[in-house]
Short mmCIF file of the C-alpha atoms (twelve columns), coordinates in Angstrom:
data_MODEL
# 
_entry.id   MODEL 
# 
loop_
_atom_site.group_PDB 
_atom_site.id 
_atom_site.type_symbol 
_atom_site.label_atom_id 
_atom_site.label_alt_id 
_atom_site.label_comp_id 
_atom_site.label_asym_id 
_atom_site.label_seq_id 
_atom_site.Cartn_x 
_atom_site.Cartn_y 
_atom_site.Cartn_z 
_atom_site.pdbx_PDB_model_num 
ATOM 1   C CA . UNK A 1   31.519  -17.636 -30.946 1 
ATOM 2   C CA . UNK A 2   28.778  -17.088 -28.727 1 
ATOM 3   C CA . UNK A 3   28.619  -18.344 -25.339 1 
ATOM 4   C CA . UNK A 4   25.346  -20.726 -24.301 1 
ATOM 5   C CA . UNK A 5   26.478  -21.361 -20.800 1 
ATOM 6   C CA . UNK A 6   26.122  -17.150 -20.329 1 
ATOM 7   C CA . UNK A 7   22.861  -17.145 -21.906 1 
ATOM 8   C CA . UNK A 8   20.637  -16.734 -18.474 1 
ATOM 9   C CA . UNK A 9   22.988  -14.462 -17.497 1 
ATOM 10  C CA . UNK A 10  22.607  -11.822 -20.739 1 
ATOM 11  C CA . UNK A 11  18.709  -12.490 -20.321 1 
ATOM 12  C CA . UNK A 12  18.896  -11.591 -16.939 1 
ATOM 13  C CA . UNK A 13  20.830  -8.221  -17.510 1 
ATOM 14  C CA . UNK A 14  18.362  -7.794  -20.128 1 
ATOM 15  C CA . UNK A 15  15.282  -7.474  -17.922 1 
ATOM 16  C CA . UNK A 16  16.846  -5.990  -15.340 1 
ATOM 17  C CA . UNK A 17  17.486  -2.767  -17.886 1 
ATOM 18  C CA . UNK A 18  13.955  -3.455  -19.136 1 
ATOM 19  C CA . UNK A 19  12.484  -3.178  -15.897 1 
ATOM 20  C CA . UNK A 20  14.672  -0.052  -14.630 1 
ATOM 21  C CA . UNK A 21  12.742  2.105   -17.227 1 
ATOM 22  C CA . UNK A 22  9.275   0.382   -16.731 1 
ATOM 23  C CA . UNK A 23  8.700   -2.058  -13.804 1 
ATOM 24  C CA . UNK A 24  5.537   -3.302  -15.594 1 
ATOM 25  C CA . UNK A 25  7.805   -5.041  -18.563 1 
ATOM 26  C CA . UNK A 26  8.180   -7.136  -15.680 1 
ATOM 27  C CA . UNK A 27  5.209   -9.255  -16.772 1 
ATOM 28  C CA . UNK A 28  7.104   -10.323 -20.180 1 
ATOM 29  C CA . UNK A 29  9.732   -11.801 -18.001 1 
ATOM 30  C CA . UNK A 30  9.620   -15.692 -18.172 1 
ATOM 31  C CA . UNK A 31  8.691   -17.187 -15.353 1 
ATOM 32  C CA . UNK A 32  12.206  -18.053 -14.075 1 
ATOM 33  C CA . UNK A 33  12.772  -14.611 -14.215 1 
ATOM 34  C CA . UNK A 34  9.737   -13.222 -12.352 1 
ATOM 35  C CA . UNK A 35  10.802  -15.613 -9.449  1 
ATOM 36  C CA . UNK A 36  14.780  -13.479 -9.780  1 
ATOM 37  C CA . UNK A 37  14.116  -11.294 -6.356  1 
ATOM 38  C CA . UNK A 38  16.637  -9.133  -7.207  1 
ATOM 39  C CA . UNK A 39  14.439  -8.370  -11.020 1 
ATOM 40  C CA . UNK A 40  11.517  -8.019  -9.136  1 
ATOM 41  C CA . UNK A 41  12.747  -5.860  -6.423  1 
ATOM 42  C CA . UNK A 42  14.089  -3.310  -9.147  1 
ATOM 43  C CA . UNK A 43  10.839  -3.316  -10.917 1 
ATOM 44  C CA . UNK A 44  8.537   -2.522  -7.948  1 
ATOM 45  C CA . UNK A 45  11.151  0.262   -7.063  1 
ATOM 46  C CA . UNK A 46  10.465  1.482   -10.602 1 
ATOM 47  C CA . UNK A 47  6.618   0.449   -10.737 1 
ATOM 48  C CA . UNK A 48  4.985   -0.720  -7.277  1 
ATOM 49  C CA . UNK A 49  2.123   -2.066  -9.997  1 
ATOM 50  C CA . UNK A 50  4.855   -4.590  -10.727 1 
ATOM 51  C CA . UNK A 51  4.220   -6.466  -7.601  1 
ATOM 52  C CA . UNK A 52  3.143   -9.558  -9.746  1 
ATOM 53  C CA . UNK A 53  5.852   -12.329 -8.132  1 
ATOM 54  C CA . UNK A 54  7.034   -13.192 -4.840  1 
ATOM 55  C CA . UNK A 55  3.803   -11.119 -2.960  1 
ATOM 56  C CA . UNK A 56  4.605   -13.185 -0.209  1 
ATOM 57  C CA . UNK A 57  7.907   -11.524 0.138   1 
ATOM 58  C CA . UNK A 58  7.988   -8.450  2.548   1 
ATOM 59  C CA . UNK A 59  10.860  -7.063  1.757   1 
ATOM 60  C CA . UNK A 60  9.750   -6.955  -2.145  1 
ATOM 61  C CA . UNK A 61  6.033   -6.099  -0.751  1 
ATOM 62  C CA . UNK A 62  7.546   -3.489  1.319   1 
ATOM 63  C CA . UNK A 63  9.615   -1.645  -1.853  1 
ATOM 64  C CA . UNK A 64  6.197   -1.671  -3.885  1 
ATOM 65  C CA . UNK A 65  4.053   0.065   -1.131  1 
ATOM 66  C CA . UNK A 66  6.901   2.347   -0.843  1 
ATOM 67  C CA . UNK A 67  6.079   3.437   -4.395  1 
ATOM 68  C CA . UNK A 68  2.350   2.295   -4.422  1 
ATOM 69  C CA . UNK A 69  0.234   2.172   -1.355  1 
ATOM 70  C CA . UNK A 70  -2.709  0.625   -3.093  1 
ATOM 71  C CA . UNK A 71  -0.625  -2.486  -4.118  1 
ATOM 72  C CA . UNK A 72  -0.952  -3.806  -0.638  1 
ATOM 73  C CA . UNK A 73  -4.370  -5.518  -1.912  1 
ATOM 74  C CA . UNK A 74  -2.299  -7.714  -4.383  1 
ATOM 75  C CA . UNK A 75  0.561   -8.785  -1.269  1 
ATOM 76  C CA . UNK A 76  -0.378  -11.966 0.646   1 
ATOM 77  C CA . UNK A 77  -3.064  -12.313 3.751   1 
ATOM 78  C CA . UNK A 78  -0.059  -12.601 5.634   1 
ATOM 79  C CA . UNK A 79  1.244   -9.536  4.632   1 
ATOM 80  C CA . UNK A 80  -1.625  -7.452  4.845   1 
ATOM 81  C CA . UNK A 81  -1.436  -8.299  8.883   1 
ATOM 82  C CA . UNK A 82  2.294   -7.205  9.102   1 
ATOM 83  C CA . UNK A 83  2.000   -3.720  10.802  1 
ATOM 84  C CA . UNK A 84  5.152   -2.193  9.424   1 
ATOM 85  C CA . UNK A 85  4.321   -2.808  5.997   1 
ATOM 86  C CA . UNK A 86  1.142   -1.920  6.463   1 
ATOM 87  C CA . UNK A 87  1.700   1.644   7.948   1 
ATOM 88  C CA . UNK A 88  4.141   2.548   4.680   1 
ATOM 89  C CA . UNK A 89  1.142   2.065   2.651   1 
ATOM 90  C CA . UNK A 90  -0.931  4.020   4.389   1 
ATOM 91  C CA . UNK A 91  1.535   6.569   4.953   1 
ATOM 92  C CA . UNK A 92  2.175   6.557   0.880   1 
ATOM 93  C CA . UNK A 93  -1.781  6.225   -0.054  1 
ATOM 94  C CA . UNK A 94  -4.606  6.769   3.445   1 
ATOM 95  C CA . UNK A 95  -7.129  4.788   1.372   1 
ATOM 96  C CA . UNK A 96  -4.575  1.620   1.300   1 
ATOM 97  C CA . UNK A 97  -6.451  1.157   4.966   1 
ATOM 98  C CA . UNK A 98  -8.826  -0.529  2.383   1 
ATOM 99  C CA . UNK A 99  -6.630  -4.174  2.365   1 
ATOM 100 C CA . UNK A 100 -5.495  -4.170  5.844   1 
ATOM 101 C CA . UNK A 101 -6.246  -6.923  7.837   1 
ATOM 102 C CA . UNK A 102 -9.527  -6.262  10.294  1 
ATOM 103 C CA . UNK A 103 -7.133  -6.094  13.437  1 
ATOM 104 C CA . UNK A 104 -5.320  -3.724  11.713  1 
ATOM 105 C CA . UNK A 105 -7.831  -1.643  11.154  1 
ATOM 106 C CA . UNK A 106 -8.495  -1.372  14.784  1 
ATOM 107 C CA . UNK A 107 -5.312  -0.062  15.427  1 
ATOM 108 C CA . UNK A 108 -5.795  3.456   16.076  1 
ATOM 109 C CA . UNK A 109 -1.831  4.580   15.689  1 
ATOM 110 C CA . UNK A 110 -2.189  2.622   12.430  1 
ATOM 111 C CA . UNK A 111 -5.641  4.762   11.445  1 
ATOM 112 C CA . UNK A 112 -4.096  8.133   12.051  1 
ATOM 113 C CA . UNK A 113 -1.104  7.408   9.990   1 
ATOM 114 C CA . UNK A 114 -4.070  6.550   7.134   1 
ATOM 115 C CA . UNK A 115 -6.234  9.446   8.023   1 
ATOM 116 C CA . UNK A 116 -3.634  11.976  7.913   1 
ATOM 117 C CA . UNK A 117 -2.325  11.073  4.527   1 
ATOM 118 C CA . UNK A 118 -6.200  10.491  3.460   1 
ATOM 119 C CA . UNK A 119 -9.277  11.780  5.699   1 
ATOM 120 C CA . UNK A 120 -11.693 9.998   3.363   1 
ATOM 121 C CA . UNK A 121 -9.587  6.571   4.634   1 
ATOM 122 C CA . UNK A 122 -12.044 7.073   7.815   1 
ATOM 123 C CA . UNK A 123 -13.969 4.961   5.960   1 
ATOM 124 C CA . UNK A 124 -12.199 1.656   6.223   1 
ATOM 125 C CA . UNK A 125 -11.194 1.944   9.465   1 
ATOM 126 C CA . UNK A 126 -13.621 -0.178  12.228  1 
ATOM 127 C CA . UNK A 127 -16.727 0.749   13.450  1 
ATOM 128 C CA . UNK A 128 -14.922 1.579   16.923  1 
ATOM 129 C CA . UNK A 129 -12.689 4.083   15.491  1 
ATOM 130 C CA . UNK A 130 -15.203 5.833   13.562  1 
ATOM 131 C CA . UNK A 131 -16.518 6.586   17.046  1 
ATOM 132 C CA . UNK A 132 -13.631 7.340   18.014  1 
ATOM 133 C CA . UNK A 133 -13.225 11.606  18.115  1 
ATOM 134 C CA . UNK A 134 -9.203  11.859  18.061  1 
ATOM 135 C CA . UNK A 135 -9.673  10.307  14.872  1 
ATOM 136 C CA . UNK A 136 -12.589 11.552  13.310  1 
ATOM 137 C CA . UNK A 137 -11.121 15.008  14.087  1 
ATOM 138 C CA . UNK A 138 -7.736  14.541  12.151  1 
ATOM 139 C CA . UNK A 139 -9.571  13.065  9.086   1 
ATOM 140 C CA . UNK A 140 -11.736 16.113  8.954   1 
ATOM 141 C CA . UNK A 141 -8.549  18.380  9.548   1 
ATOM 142 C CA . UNK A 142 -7.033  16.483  6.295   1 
ATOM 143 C CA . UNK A 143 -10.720 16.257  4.429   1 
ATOM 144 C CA . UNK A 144 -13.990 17.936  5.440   1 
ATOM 145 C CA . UNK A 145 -15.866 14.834  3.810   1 
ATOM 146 C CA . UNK A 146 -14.393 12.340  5.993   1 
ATOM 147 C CA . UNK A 147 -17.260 13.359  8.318   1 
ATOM 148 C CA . UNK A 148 -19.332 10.988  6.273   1 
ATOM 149 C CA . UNK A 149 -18.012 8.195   7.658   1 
ATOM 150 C CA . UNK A 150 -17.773 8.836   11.254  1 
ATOM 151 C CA . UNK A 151 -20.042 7.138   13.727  1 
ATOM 152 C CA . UNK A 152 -23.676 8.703   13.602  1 
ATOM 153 C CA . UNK A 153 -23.484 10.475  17.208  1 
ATOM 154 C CA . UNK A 154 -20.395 12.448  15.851  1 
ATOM 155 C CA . UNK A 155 -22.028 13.137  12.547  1 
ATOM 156 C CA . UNK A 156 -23.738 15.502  14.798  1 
ATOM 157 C CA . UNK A 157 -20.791 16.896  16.876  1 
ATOM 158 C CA . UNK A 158 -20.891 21.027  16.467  1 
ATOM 159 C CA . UNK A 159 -17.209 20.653  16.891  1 
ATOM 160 C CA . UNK A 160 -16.451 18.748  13.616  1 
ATOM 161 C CA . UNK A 161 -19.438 20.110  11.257  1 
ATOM 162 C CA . UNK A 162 -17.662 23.654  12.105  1 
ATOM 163 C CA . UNK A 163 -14.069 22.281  10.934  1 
ATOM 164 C CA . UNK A 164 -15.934 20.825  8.056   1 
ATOM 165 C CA . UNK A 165 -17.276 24.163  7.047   1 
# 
């Protein structure tokens, strides 16, 4: 005879196999189950798309940027001011500079990380930093087109158009 009293738990074992092959089957989950932190954690591992639930979490938010740095524009406001979670997106995707919080994007520690992993990334970064020719130089080093997005007076810089090529 079947149990009743173990039916959340089968459902739970359920989805957790589900989402271990595919983090996205997360979003068939019922809501119950999309609020299980340990489910969601092992579907952002799999899938950092999965990020649907508990966003406000950081240790959940910080497994999906692990494995997707462009999910950081789905975590909470909150979130996208929380330096270390911020620098493993950018250190997974450059251009996940795109949902940091404005003070973060000021941070020039923060911007290298970014432009290293993404030159191009120069171009969320603040209007300071693209003035700024530490930086500008190591997005060029990563991507000649980063120049683009540099301040106008180092547009010009012989120095950078020659690393551009």
């Amino acid at each position: 005879m079947f149990n009743v009293d173990k039916l959340p738990i089968i459902r739970k074992e359920f989805a957790l196999k589900a989402v271990r092959q595919d983090g996205l089957r997360l979003q068939f989950a019922s809501k119950e189950l999309k609020a299980d932190k340990e489910l969601v954690l092992e579907a952002v591992r799999q899938d950092g798309w999965a990020l649907e639930e508990l966003r406000a979490d950081k240790e959940i938010a910080l497994e999906a940027v692990k494995q997707n740095g462009w999910v950081l524009k789905y975590t909470s406001e909150e979130l996208r001011n929380d330096e270390e979670l911020v620098l493993e997106a950018v250190r997974q995707d450059g251009y996940a500079l795109e949902w940091a919080s404005d003070e973060l994007r000021e941070d020039k520690e923060l911007v290298l990380e970014a432009v290293k992993q993404n030159g191009c990334a120069l171009e969320c970064a603040s209007e300071e930093l693209k003035a700024d020719k530490e930086v500008v130089l190591e997005a060029v080093k990563q991507n000649g087109w980063a120049l683009e997005f540099a301040s106008e007076e180092l547009r010009a810089d012989k120095e950078l158009i020659d690393i551009r090529g």
